[in-house]
N, C-alpha and C positions, 0 to 999 in steps of 0.2 A: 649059447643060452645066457642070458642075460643075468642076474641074482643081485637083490640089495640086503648088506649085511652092516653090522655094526661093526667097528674093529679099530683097534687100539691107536692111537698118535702114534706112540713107539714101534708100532710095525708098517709105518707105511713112510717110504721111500720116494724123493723127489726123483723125477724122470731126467737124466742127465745130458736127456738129445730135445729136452723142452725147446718147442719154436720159437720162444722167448730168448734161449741162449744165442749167441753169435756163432759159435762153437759147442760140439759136445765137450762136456767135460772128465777131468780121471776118475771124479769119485762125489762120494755124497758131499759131504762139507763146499769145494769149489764149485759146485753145484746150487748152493744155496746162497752162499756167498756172491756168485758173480749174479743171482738173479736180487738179490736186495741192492747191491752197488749200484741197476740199472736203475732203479726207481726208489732210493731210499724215503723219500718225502712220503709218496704210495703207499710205501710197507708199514710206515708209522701208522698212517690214516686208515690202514687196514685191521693193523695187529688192533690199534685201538676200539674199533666198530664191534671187533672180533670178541673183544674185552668187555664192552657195554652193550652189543646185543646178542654176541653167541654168532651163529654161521646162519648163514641166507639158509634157514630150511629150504627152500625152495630150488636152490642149485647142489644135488648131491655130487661129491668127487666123484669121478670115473677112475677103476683103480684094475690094473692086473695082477695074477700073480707072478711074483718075479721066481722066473724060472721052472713056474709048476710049484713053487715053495708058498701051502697055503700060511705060512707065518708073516711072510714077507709082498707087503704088495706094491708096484710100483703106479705110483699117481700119473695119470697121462690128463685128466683134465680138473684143473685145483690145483697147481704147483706153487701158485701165491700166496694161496689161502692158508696151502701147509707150513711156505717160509716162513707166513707171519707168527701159526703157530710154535714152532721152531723156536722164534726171537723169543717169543714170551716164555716161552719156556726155561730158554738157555740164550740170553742175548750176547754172552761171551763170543759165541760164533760167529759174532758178524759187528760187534758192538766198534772197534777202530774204525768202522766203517764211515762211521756215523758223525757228526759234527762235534763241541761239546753240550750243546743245547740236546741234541737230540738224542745224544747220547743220557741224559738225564732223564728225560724224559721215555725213554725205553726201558730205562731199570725201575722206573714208578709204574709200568706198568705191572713189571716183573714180576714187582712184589705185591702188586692187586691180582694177578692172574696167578699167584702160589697160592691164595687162599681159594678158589676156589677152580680148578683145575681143569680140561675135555680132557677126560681119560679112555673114550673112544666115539667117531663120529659115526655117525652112516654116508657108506661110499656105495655104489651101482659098481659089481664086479663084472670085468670082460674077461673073456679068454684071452682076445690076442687086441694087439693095434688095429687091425683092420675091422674088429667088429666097435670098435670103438670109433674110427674115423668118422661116419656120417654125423653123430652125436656131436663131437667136438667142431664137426664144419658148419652144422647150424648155430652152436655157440658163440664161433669168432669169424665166419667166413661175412658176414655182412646182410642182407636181409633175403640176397636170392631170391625175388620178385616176390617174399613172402613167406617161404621157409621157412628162413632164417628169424632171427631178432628182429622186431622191424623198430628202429629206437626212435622214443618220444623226442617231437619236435619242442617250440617254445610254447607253442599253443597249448598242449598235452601237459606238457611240465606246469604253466602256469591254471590250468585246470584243476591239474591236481591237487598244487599247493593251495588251491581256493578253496578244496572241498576239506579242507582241513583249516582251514580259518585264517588262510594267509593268501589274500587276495591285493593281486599286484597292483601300482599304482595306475599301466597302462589298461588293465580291466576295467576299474573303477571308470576312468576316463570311459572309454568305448559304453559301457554301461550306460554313463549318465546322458552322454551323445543320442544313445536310443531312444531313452528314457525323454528326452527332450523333441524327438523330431526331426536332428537336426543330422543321424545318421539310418538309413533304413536298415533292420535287418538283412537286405542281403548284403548291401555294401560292408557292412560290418563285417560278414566273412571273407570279405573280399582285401581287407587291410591285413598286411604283413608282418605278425604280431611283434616279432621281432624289430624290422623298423620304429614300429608305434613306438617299442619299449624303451630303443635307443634314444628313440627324439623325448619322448616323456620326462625320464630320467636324469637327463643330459644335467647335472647344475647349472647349466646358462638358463638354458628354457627356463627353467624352476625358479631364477633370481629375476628374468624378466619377466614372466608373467605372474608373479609374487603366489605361489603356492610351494606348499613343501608335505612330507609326510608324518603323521606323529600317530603312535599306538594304533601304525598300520592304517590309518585311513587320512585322506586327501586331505589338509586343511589350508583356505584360503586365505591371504593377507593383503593381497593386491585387488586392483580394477577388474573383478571377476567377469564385466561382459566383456573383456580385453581376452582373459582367457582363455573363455569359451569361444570365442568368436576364431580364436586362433589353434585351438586344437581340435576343431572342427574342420578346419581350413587342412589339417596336415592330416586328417584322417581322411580328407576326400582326397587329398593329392595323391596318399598312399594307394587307396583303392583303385580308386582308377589307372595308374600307372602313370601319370603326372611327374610323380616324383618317386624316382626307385632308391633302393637302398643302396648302390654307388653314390647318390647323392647327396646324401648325408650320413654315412657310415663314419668321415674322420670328422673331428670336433668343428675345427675350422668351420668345416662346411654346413654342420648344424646351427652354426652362432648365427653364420650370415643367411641362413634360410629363414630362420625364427626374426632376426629382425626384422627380416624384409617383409614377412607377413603380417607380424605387430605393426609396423609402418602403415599397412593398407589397411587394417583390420581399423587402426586410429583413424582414418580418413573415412570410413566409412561406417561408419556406425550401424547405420540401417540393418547392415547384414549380420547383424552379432545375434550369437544364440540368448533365448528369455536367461532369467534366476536359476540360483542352483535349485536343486527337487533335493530329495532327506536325505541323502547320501556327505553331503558336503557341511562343512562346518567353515562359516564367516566370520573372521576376524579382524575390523577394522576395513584400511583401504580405501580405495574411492569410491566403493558404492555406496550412495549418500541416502538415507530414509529420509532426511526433509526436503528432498528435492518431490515434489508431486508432478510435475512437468515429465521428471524423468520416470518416475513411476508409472505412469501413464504410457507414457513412450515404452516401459520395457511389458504395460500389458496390452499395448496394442501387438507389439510384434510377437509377444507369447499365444493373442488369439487365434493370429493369421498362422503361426505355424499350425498350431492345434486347427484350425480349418483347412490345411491342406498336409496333413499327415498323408504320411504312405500307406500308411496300414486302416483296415479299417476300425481298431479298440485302438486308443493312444496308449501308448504304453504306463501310463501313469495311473491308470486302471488296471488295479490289483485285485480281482476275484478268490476266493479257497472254493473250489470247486470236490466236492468230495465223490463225485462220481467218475470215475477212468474213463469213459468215452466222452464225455461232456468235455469234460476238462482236455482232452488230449484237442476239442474239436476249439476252444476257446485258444489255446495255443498257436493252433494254428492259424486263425484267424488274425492273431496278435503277429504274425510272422509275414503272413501271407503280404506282397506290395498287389494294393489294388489295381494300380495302371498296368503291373502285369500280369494277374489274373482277376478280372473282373468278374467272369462268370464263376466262378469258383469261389469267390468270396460273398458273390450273391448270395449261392445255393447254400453254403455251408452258413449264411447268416440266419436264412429260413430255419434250417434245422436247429441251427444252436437256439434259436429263441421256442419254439416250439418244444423241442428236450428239455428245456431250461423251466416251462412255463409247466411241461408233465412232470417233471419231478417233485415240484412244489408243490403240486396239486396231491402226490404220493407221498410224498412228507406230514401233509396235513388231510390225509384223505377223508378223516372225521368232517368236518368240514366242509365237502363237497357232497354234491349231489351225484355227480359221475365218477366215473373210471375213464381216465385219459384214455388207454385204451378201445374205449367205446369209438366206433367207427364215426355216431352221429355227433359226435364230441368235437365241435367244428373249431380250428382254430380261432376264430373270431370270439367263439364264444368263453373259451378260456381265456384268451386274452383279460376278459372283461371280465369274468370271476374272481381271477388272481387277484386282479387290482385292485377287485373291491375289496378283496381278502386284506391285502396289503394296506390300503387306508384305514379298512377296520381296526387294522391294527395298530396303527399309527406312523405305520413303512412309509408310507407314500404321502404327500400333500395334498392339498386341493387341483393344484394347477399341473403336479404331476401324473395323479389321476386321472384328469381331464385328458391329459395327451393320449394314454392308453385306449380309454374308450373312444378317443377319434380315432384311433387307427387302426381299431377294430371294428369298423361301422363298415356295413357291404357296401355303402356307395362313391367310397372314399379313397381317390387314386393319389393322391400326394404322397410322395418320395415315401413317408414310413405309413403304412399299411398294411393290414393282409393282404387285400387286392395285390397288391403292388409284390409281397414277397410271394404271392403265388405264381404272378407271373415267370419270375427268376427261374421258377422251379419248371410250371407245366407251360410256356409259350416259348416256340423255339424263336420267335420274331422279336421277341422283348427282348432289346439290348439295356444292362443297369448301364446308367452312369454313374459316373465314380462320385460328383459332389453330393446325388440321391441317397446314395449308399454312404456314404460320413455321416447326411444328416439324419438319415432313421436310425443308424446307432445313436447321435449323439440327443435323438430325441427319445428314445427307448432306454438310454442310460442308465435315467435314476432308477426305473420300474428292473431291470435286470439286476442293478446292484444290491436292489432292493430282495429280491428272489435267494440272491448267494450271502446275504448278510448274513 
């Protein structure tokens, strides 16, 4: 039977056959002693956490009693946790151990941990070793297809340090690559975070393509299409397997990769990703605002991406969607590469504008004369309500207006229509094509952004 109890520091006993020892030891003291000698740096970094945030509630000791004796219990899983409480307690114990740096450093703790003292912790009591063993093997045995821990990768790690306001420089990159075109969500997952991070970070990369980082986010100093064009370049070789992380794992080998793609990347301009998008802060450099030649040049090739995105919403189209299925079906959309679900991104384009067009009509149902609901409530004809709705109001333009009721007209088959989105849905013969399908979003654009304003 299992039991979790409170119970004093003072009664609970390090395990003398700990699998951390090389050997069992004669007694408590050599016991505690040869487990801080193995890891002295460890026990610091412990005792201190131990210090300034108390004990992982979340991993209780596993403790027995020694010998049947409920006074005394022996620790079978926590034998770190207790050395550390130990040192703070009484660092004489093990204090020669220590450097004289660290040695100073452990008596400062000493005397912060005397003022305010664990006088007993919560441990999970076993009867014996063996009702304890399964416990301890899922703790240190490794993940056992699942059992076990299964420990966060870099990906996971730098997840999480994002959702806490400390988002890495190699996210930002991949972000803004999205953001841009110039990397499709799936290839995105497909890049080896850890690579990217290496090559990202590297101080070469960083002095040749003149970016650095300050109060956490990117900031540029250099030929900016030089280094988009080149960390686009090492995010496609990543994904695809081009270039594996033996490849540039030692320095050397990242210096001479990065030249050789700045090298091609100068030779060829054509292929350079557009400007940066809000993420990035420009400081100086060779990107020159009186050049108009080249300005033109960088919004021709920002068009041509933007007309041949992967996706069918460019990513630079940022909706707030307050409805849970809408929203979750806009995502998708934004996710979804059209050349490899076409039909899928058809049907789900129908819906979302049709959901998009009933909600606004429910938002402002004063206003209307129906209930989307209503069976007779033809798409075509809300189409052409909303809009007018939306001009009414000053949402929409003249010439944007006009797009809407042409593509709500029953005779009207060109790429953005009803005609045309019903097909997607009820003709099993209707194949979309992918350029149709860009250009009814991107002719339907202002009237949707206008809907989620």
């Amino acid at each position: 039977m299992i039991e979790t109890k409170l119970i004093a520091v003072s009664q609970l006993l390090v395990d003398m056959e700990n699998p951390r020892l090389d050997n069992p030891q004669p007694n408590q003291l050599e016991s505690i002693r040869t487990l801080v000698n193995s890891q002295k740096s460890k026990m610091i970094n412990l005792s201190r956490d131990i210090l300034e945030n108390g004990l992982n509630p979340s991993e209780a000791m596993i403790v027995m009693p020694l010998n049947g004796d409920n006074q005394r219990y022996l620790v079978l899983e926590g034998n770190r946790r207790l050395c550390a409480l130990k040192i703070l307690e009484n660092p004489d114990i093990a204090l020669d151990l220590f450097s004289s740096t660290a040695q100073k450093q452990v008596k400062e703790m000493n005397s912060a941990y005397q003022t305010s003292p664990l006088a007993d912790i919560t441990c999970v009591i076993v009867s014996s070793r063996d009702d304890a063993r399964h416990w301890i093997e899922l703790r240190h045995g490794g993940e056992q297809d699942g059992a076990g821990t299964v420990r966060w990768g870099a990906a996971e790690k730098a997840r999480f340090r994002q959702r806490f306001g400390q988002k890495e420089i190699h996210l930002q990159v991949l972000d803004f690559l999205e953001e841009q075109g110039v990397l499709s969500p799936v290839d995105r997952q497909l890049v080896p975070v850890t690579s990217m991070k290496r090559v990202v970070e590297d101080r070469h990369t960083r002095d040749q393509l003149g970016y650095d980082v300050k109060d956490g986010e990117l900031v540029v100093s250099g030929d900016f299409q030089n280094m988009i064009g080149v960390l686009a370049r090492v995010a496609s070789d990543l994904s695809s397997g081009h270039v594996r992380t033996k490849d540039i794992y030692h320095k050397d080998d990242r210096v001479s990769y990065i030249d050789r793609l700045l090298e091609e990347v100068e030779r060829n301009q054509s292929k350079v990703a557009p400007e940066a998008g809000p993420f990035s802060k420009v400081s100086g450099g060779a990107t020159s605002a009186s050049s108009s030649k080249e300005n033109k040049g960088k919004t021709k090739r920002q068009a041509l991406l933007e007309k041949n995105r992967p996706t069918l919403i460019p990513q630079k189209v940022k909706l707030v969607i307050h409805q849970a299925r809408i929203n979750e079906i806009y995502a998708e959309l934004k996710k979804l590469i059209i050349q490899d679900y076409p039909n899928s991104v058809a049907v789900l384009f129908r819906v979302f504008v049709e959901l998009s067009v009933d909600d606004y009509i429910v938002r402002n149902a004063g206003d209307f004369r129906k209930n989307p609901e209503d069976n007779s409530y033809k798409l075509s004809q809300k189409l052409m309500d909303v809009a007018d709705h939306l001009k009414t109001n000053s949402k929409l333009s003249e010439h944007q207006h006009r797009a809407v009721r042409h593509a709500a007209q029953a005779d009207n088959f060109m790429a953005v229509s009803v005609n045309v989105l019903n097909q997607y849905v009820h003709n099993p013969f209707f194949k979309p094509a992918l350029d149709d399908l860009r250009s009814a979003w991107d002719n339907l654009q202002p009237f949707i952004t206008a809907i989620w304003a």
